[in-house]
RODO-2510 file (C-alpha; in nm, 4 decimals, decimal comma):
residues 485
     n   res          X          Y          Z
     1     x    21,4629    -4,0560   -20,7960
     2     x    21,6235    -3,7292   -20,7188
     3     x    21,8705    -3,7340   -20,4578
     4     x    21,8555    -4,1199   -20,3975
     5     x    22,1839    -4,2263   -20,2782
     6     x    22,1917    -4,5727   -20,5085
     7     x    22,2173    -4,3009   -20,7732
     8     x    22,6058    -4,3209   -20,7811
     9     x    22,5442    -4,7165   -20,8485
    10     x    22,4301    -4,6338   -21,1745
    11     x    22,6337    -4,5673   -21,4623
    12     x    22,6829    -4,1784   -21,6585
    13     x    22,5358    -4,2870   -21,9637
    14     x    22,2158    -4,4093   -21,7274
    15     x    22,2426    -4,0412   -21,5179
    16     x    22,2162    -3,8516   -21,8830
    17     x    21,9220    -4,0354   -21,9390
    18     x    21,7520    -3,9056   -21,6317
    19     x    21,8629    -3,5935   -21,7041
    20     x    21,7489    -3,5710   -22,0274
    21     x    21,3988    -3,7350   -21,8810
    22     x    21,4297    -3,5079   -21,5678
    23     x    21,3667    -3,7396   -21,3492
    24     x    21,6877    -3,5654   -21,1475
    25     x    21,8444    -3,2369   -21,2035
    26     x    22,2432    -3,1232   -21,1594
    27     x    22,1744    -3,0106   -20,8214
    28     x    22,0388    -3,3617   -20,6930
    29     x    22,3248    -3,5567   -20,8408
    30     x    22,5719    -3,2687   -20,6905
    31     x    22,3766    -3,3719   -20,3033
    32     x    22,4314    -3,6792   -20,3975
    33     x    22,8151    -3,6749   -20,4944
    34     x    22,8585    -3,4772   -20,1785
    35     x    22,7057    -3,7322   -19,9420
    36     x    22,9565    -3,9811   -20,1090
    37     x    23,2288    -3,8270   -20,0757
    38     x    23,1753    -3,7616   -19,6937
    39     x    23,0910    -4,1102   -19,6560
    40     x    23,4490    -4,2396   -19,8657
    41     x    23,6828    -4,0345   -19,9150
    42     x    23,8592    -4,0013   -19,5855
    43     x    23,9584    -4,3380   -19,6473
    44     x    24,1077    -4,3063   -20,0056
    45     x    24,1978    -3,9422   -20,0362
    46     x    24,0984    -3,8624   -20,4109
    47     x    23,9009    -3,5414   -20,4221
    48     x    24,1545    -3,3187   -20,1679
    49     x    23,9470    -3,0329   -20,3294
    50     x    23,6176    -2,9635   -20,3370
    51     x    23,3763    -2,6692   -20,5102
    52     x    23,0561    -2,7744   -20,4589
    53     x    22,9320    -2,3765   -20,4429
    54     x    23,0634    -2,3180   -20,7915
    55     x    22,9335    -2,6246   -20,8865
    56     x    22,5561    -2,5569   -20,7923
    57     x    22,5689    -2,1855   -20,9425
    58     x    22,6392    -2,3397   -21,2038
    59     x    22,4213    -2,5950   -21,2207
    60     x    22,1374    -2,3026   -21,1218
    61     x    22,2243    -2,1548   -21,4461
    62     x    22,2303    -2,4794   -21,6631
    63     x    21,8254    -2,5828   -21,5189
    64     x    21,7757    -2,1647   -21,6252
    65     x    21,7655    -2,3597   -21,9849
    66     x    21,5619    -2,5462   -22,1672
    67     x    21,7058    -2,9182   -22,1259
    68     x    21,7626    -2,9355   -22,4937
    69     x    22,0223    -2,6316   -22,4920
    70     x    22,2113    -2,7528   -22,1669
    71     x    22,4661    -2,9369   -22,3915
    72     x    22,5817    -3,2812   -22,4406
    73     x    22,6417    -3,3563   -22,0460
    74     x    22,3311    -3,1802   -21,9635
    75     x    22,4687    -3,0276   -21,6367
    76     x    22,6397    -3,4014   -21,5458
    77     x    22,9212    -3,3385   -21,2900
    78     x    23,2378    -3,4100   -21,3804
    79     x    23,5800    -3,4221   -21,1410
    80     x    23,9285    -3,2900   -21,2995
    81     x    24,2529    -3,3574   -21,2279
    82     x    24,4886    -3,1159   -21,0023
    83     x    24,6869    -3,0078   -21,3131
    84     x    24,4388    -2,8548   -21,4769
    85     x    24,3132    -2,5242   -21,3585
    86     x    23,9831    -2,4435   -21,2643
    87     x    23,8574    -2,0484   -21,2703
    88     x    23,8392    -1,9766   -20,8692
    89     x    23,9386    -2,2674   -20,7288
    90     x    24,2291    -2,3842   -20,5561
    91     x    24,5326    -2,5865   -20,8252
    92     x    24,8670    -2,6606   -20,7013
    93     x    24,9483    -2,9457   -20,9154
    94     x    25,0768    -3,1269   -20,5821
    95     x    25,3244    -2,8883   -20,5531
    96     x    25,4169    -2,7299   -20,2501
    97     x    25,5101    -2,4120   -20,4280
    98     x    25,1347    -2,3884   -20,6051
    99     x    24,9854    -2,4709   -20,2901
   100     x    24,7956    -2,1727   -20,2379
   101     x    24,7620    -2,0338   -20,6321
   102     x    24,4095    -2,0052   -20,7282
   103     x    24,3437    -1,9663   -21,1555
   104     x    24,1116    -1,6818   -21,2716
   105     x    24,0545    -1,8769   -21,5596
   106     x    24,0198    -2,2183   -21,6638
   107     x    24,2630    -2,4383   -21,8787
   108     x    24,0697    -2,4368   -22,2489
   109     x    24,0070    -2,8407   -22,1600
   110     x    23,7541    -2,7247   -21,8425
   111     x    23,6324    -2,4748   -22,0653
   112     x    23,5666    -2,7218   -22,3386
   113     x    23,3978    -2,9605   -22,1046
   114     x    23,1855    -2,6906   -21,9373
   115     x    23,0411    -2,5622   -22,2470
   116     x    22,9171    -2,8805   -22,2994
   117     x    22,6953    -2,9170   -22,0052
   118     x    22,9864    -3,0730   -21,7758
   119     x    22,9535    -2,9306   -21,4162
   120     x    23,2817    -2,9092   -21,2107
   121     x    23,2864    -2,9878   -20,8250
   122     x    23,6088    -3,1079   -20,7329
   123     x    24,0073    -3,1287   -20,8278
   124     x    24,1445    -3,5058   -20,8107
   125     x    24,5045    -3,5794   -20,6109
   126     x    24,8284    -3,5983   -20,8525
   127     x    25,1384    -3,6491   -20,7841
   128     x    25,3689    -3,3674   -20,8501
   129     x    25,3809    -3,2325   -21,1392
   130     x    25,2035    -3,5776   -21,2538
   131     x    25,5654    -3,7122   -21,2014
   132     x    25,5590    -4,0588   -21,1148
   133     x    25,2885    -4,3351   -21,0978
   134     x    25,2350    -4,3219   -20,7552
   135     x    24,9679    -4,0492   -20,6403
   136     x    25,1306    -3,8896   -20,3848
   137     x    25,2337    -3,5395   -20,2914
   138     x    25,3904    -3,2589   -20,0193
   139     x    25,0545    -3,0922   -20,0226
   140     x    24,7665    -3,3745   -20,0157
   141     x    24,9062    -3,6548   -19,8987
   142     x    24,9112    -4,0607   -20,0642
   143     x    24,5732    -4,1490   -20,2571
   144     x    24,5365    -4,5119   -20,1934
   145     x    24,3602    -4,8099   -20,3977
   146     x    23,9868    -4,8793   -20,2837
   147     x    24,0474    -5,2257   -20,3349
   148     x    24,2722    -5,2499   -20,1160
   149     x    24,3816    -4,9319   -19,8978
   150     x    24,7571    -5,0117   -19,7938
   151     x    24,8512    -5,0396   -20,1653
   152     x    24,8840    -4,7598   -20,4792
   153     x    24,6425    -4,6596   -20,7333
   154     x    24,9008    -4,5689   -20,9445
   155     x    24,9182    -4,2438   -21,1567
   156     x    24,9066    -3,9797   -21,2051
   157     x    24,5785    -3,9762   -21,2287
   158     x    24,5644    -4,1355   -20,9344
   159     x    24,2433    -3,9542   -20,7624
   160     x    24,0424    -3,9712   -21,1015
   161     x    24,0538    -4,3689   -21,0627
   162     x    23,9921    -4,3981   -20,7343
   163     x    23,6715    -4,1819   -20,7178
   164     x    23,5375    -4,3613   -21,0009
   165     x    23,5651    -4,6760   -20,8340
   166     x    23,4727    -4,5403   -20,5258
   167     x    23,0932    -4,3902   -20,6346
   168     x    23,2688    -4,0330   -20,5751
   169     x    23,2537    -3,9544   -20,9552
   170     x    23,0861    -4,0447   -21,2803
   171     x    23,3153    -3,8978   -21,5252
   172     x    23,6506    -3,7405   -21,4666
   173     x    23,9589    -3,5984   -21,6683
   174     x    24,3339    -3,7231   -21,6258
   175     x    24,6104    -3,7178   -21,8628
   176     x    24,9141    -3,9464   -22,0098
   177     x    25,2575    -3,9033   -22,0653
   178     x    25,3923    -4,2290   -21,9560
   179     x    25,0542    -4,4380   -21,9167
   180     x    24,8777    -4,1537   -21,6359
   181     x    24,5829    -4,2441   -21,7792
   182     x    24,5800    -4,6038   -21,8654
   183     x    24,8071    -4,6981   -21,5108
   184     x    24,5267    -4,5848   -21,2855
   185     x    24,2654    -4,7195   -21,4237
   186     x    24,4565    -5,0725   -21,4628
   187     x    24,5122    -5,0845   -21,0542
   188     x    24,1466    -4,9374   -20,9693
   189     x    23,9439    -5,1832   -21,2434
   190     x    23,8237    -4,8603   -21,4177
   191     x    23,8851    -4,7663   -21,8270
   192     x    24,1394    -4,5080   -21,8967
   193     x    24,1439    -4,3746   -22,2399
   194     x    24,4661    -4,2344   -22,3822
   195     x    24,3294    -4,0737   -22,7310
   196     x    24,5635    -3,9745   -23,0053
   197     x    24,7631    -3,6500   -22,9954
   198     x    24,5371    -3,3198   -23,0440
   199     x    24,1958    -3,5291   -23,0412
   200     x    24,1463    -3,3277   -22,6826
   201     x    24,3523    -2,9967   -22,6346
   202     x    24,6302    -3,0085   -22,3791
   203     x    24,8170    -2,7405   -22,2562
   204     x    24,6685    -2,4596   -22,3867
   205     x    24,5029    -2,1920   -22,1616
   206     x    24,4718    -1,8220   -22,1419
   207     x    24,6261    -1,5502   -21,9387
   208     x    24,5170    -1,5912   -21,5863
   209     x    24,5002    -1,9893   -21,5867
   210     x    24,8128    -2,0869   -21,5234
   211     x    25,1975    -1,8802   -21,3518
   212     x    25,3798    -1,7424   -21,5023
   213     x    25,6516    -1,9441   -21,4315
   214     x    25,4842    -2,2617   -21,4786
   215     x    25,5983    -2,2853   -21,8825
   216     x    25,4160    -2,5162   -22,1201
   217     x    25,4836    -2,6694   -22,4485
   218     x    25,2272    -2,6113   -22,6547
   219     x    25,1824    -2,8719   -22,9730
   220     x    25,4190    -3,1692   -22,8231
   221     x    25,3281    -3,4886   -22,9209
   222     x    25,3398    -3,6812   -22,6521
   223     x    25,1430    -3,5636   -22,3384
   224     x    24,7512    -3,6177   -22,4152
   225     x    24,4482    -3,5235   -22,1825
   226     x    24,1904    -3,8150   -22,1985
   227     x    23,8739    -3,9270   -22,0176
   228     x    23,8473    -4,1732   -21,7965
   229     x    23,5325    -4,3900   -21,6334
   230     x    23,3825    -4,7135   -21,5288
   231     x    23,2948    -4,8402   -21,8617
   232     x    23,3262    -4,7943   -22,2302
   233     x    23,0336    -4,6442   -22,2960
   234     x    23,0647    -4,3970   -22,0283
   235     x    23,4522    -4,3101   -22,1723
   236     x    23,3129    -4,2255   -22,4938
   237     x    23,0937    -3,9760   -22,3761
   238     x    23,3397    -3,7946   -22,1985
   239     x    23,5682    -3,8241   -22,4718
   240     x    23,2975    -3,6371   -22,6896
   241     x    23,2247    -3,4091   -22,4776
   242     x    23,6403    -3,3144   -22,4481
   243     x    23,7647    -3,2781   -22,8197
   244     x    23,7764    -2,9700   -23,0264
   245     x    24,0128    -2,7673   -23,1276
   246     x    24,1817    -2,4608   -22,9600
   247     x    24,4386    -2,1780   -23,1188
   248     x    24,6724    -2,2436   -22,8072
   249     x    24,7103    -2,6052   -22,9549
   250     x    24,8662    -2,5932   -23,2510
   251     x    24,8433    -2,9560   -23,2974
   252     x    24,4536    -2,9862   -23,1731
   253     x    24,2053    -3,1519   -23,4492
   254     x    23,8584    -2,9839   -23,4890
   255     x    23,5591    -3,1842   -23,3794
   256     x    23,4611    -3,3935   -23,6804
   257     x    23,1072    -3,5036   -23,7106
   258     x    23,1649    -3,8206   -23,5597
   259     x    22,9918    -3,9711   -23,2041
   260     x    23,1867    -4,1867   -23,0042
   261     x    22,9040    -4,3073   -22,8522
   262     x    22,7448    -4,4309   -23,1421
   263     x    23,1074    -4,6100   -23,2439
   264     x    23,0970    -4,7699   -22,9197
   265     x    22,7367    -4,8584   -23,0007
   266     x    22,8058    -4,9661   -23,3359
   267     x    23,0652    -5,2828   -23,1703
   268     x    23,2629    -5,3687   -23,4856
   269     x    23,4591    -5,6370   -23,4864
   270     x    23,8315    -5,6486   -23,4909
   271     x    23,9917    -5,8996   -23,8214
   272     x    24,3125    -5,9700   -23,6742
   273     x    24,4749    -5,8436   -23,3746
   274     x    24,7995    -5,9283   -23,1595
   275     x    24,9017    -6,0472   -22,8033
   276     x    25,2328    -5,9742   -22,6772
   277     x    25,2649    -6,0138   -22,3229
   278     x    25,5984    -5,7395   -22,2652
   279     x    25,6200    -5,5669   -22,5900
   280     x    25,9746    -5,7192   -22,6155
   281     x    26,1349    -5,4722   -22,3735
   282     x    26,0297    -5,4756   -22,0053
   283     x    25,9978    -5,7521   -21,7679
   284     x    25,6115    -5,8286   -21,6088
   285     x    25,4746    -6,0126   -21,3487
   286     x    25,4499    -6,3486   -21,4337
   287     x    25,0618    -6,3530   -21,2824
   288     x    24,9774    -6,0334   -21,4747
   289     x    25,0545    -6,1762   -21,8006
   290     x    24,8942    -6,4341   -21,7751
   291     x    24,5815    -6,3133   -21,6358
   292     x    24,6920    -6,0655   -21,9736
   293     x    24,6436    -6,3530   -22,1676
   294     x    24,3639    -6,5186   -22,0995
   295     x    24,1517    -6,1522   -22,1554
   296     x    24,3431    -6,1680   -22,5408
   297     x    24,1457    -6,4944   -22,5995
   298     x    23,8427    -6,3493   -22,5384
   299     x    23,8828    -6,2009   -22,8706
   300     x    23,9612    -6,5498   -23,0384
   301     x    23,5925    -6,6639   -22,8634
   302     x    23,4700    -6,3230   -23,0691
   303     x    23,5942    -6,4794   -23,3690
   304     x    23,8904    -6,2561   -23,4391
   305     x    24,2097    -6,3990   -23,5165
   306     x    24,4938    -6,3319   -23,2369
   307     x    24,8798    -6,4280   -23,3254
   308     x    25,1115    -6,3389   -23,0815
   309     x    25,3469    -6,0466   -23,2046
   310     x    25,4654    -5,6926   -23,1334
   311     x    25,6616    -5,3742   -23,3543
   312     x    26,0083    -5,3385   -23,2962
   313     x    26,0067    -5,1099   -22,9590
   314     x    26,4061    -5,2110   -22,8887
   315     x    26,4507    -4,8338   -22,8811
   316     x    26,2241    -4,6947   -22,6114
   317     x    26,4276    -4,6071   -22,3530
   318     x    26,6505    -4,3828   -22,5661
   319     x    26,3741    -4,1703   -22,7268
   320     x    26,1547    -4,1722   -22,4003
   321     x    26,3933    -4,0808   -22,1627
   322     x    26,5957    -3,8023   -22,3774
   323     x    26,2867    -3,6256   -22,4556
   324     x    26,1452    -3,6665   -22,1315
   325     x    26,4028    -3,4903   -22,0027
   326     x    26,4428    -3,2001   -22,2550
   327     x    26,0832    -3,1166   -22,1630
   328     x    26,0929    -3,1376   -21,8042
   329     x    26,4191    -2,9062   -21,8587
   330     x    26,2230    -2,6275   -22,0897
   331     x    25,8691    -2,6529   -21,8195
   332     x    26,0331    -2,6504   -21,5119
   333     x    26,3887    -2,5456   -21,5231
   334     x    26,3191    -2,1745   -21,3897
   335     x    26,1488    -2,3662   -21,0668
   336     x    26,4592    -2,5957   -21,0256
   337     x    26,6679    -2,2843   -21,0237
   338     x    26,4098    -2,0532   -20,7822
   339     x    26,2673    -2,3415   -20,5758
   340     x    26,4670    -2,6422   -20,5738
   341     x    26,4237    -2,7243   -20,2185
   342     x    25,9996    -2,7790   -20,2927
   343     x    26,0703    -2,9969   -20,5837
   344     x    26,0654    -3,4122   -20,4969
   345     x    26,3652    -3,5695   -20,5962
   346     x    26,2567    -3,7821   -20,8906
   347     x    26,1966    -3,4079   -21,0694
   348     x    26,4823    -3,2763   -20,9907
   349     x    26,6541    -3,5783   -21,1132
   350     x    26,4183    -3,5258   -21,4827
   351     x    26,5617    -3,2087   -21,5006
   352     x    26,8826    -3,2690   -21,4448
   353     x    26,9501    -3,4924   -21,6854
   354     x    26,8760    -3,2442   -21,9888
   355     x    27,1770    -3,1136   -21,8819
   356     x    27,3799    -3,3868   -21,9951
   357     x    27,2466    -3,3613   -22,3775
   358     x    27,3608    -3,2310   -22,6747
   359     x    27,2061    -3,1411   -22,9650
   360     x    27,3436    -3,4366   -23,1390
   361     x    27,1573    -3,6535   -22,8991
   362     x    26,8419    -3,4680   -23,0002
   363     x    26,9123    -3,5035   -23,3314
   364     x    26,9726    -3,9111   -23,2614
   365     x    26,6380    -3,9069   -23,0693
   366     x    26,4438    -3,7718   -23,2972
   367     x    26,5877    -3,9389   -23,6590
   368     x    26,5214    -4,2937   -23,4067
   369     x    26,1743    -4,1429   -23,3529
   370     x    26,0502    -4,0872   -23,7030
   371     x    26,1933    -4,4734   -23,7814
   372     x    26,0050    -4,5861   -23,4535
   373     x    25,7010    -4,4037   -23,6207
   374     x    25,7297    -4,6033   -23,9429
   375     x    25,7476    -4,9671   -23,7937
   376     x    25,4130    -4,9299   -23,5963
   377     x    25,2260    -4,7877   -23,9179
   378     x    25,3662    -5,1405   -24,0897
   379     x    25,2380    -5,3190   -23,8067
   380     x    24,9519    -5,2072   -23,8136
   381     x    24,8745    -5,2709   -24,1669
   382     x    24,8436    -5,6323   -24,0393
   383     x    24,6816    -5,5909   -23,7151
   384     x    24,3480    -5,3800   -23,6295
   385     x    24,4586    -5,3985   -23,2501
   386     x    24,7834    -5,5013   -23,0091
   387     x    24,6841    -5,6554   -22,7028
   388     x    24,9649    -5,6543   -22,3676
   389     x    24,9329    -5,5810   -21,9964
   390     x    24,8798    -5,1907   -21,8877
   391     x    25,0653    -5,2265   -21,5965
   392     x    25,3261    -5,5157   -21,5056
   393     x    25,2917    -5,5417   -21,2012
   394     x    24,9796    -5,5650   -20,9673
   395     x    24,9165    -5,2849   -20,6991
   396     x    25,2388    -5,2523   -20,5097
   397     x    25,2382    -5,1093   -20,1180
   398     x    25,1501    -4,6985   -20,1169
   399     x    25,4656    -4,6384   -19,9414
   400     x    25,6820    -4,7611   -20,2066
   401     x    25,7558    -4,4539   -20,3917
   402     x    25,7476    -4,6395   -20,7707
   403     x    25,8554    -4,9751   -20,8338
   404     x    26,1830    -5,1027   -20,7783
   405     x    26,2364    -5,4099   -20,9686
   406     x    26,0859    -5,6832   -21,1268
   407     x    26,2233    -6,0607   -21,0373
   408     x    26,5863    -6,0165   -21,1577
   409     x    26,5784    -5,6902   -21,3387
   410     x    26,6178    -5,3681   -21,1633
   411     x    26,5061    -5,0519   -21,3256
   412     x    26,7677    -4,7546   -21,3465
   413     x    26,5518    -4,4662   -21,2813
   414     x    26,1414    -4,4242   -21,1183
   415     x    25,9173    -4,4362   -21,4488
   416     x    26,1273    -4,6950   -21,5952
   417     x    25,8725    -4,9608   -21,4506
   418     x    25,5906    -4,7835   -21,6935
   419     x    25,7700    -4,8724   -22,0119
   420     x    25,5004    -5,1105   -22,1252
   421     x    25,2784    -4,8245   -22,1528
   422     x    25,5244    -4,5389   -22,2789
   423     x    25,6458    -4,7660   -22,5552
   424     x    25,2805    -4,7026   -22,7068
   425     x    25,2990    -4,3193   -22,6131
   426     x    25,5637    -4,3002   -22,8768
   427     x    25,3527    -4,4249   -23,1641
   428     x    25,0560    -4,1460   -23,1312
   429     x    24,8333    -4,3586   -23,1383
   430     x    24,5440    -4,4412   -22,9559
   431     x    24,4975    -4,7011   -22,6357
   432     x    24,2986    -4,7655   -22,3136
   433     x    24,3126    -4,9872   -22,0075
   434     x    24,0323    -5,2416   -21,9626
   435     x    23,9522    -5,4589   -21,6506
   436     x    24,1398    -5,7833   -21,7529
   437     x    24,0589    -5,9932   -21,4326
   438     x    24,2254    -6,0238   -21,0518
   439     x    24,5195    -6,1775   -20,9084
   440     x    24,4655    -6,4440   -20,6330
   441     x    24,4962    -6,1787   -20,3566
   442     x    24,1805    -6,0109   -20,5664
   443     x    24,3839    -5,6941   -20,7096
   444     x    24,2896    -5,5709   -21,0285
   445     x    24,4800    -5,6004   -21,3805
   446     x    24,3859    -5,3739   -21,6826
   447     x    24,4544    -5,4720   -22,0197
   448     x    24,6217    -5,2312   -22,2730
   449     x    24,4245    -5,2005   -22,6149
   450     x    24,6108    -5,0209   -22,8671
   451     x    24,4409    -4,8943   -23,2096
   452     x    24,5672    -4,7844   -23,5226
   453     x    24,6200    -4,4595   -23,6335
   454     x    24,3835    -4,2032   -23,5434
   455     x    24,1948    -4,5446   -23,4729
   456     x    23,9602    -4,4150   -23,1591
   457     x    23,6398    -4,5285   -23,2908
   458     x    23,7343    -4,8717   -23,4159
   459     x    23,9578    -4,8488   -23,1096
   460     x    23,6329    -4,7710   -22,8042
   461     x    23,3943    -5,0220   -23,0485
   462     x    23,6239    -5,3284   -23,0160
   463     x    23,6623    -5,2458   -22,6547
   464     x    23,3157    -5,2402   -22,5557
   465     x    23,2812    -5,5638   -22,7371
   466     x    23,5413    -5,7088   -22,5346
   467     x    23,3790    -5,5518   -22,1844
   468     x    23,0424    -5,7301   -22,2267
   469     x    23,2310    -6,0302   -22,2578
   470     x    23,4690    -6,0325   -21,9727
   471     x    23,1711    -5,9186   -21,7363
   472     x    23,3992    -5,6757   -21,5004
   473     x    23,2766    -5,3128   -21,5648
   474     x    22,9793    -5,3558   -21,2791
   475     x    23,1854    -5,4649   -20,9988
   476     x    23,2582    -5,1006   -20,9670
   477     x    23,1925    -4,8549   -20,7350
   478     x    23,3093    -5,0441   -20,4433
   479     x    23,3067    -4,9466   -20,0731
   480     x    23,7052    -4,8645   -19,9987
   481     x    23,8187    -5,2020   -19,8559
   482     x    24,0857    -5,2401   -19,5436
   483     x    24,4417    -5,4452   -19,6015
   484     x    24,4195    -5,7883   -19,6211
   485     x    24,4857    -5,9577   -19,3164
***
């Protein structure tokens, strides 16, 4: 086949099996990917950054090896986001004031990924700072939904969606604080996969990878890097090829001897799992939920039982929202005080607010946390999954900075809209976004699966049941498509 141009039609797991046949090498899928990305990307904006000449050195080196020692990927290219640096080549995290900084080394994830055969040719768009679920920045520009280009593909891993769906990537990285992972892939009709704190290191790197002023947090619970795709089977080979463990994580689990890809191939069935369709604390779009729905009872027609329930979340916003903003005050305050007038206002505002708290309200936030904790263990001794819309609303116009409101209710600050999918952040454990199905004007809806704890593999195997039921994983890559008239 080599350099065939259908190739990017084809899903990874079907590109590692020509590899491993070598029928095509890392440098034909890397012409290929290239060719795309002329031919698309003009029109969505996803991969502002491209390294295609570090890309095929490497790739010369990987076909220097016998195809058995070229790792798990096997010299597959892969795309990273824009917050994660990449030795030599250009990160600015859509910042204007990393607009020009260029890493001489990699964050540990890249370096986890490339030792296992993954091959690195371009940076995906973010919005700044990931802040916000609209991908848009000072330095890039919007990124804007394939399926339909005047509207959002969400965030903040915003260009990692849109070049799966676009043919521009077969695998790419993103990350999730407040659903950055599963949002995307909800708008764009790709799978997101949000996998439990420390199953892939995040935010550990070496001297050289990231300013100095640019602070980190290492072991937090909360912010998770996670692999994202066109299908199931294609997210749990990234996701193997991304955990391990790193001494800059503190909190970062060894790789056990278990395959994700053979849990996915495995398909075991869920018992009993729940629908809710707001998790009890955020409005959604009546046409969302119930498109929601109707994906749920595709697990009844799998013969699991599905009851309609949720944990107690009544506390999100609290605990969100105060931690939220003592960690955007510890990463970024020193660039609030230096370089206010680069900063977007919705960051300023984050870090702001820590200045408000006491160390009483941490002390609140974090006693409400560990009882938050408790109720979604008991919940899910009963349940083996929670079903609920990723987003709640469908793709909204790119202009619109986040969403405003829903029907009656108007949310109070701009990632209050992504509650449905923070709510889970808070319990650690594991979830994904799923194609659930199209609203009349043919936008894409994901649907949130949530797992137990540490429940990945049960977690990726119901979901892949689920996917060859629903049919939707090969109605991606799509050309981009203009506005609706």
């Amino acid at each position: 086949m080599r350099a065939d141009p259908s190739l990017v039609k084809k899903s990874a797991t079907e590109i590692l099996t020509l590899l491993k046949t070598g029928e095509v090498t890392p440098l034909d899928l890397l012409d290929v990917l290239e060719a795309r990305i002329q031919a698309v990307d003009g029109d969505v904006n996803a991969l502002p950054t491209l390294c295609f000449d570090r890309a095929r050195d490497h790739a010369k080196l990987a076909m220097e090896k016998p195809i058995t020692e070229r790792g798990m990927l096997m010299g597959m290219p892969v795309v990273i986001k824009d917050l994660d640096p990449v030795a030599g080549v250009r990160t600015t995290w859509g910042s204007p004031v990393y607009s020009d900084f260029v890493p001489t080394r990699s964050d540990c994830l890249v370096e986890i990924l490339e030792g296992n055969g993954g091959i690195v040719y371009a940076k995906t768009n973010t919005p700044e700072f990931g802040a916000g679920a609209n991908t848009f920045n000072e330095v890039f520009g919007p990124t804007v939904n394939p399926w339909d280009t005047s509207k959002s593909c969400a965030g903040s891993s915003g260009g990692s969606a849109v070049a799966l769906a676009t043919g521009q990537a077969w695998l790419a990285s993103g990350s999730d604080l407040g659903g950055s992972l599963r949002n995307p892939a909800s708008f764009c009709s790709v799978v997101g996969f949000r996998p439990s704190p420390g199953r892939v290191v995040h935010g550990a790197a070496g001297f050289g990878a990231y300013p100095p002023d640019l602070a980190g947090i290492p072991g937090q619970p909360f912010g998770v890097a996670g692999p994202m795709a066109r299908n199931v089977p294609d997210v749990a080979l990234m996701l193997d090829a991304m955990v391990g463990d790193h001494p800059g994580d503190p909190i970062s689990l060894p790789r056990g001897c278990e395959s994700y890809v053979e849990s996915v191939a495995a398909r075991k069935r869920p018992r009993k799992v729940a629908f809710s369709r707001d998790l009890g604390v955020t409005p959604v779009d009546n046409e969302v939920a119930g498109i929601c729905e109707t994906a749920a009872k595709r697990f009844e027609d799998m013969g699991c039982i599905v009851e309609e329930a949720h944990p107690d979340f009544t506390d999100v916003q609290d605990i969100f929202h105060t931690w939220r903003a003592m960690s955007f005050y510890v990463s970024k305050k020193k660039l609030l005080d230096t370089k206010r007038f680069a900063l977007k206002p919705e960051v300023i505002w984050n870090i702001e607010r820590a200045s408000e708290l006491t160390m009483d309200d941490f002390a609140r936030v974090e006693l409400a946390r560990g009882r938050y904790l408790a109720r979604a263990v008991e919940f899910f001794k009963d349940y083996d999954l929670l079903l609920c819309p990723a987003t709640i609303v469908p793709p909204f116009p790119v202009e619109h900075r986040y969403v405003e409101r829903v029907g009656d209710h108007e949310f109070s600050n701009y990632v209050e809209w992504l509650t449905i999918a923070y709510a889970i952040t808070l319990t650690g454990h594991p979830a994904m976004s799923v194609p659930a199905g199209f609203t009349a004007s043919g936008l894409p809806v994901g649907l949130q699966i949530v797992g137990g704890p540490r429940g990945e593999a049960d977690l990726l195997s119901a979901a892949n049941l689920y996917e060859k039921t629903a049919g939707y994983s090969n109605l991606v890559p799509l050309d981009p498509r203009p506005p609706q008239a």
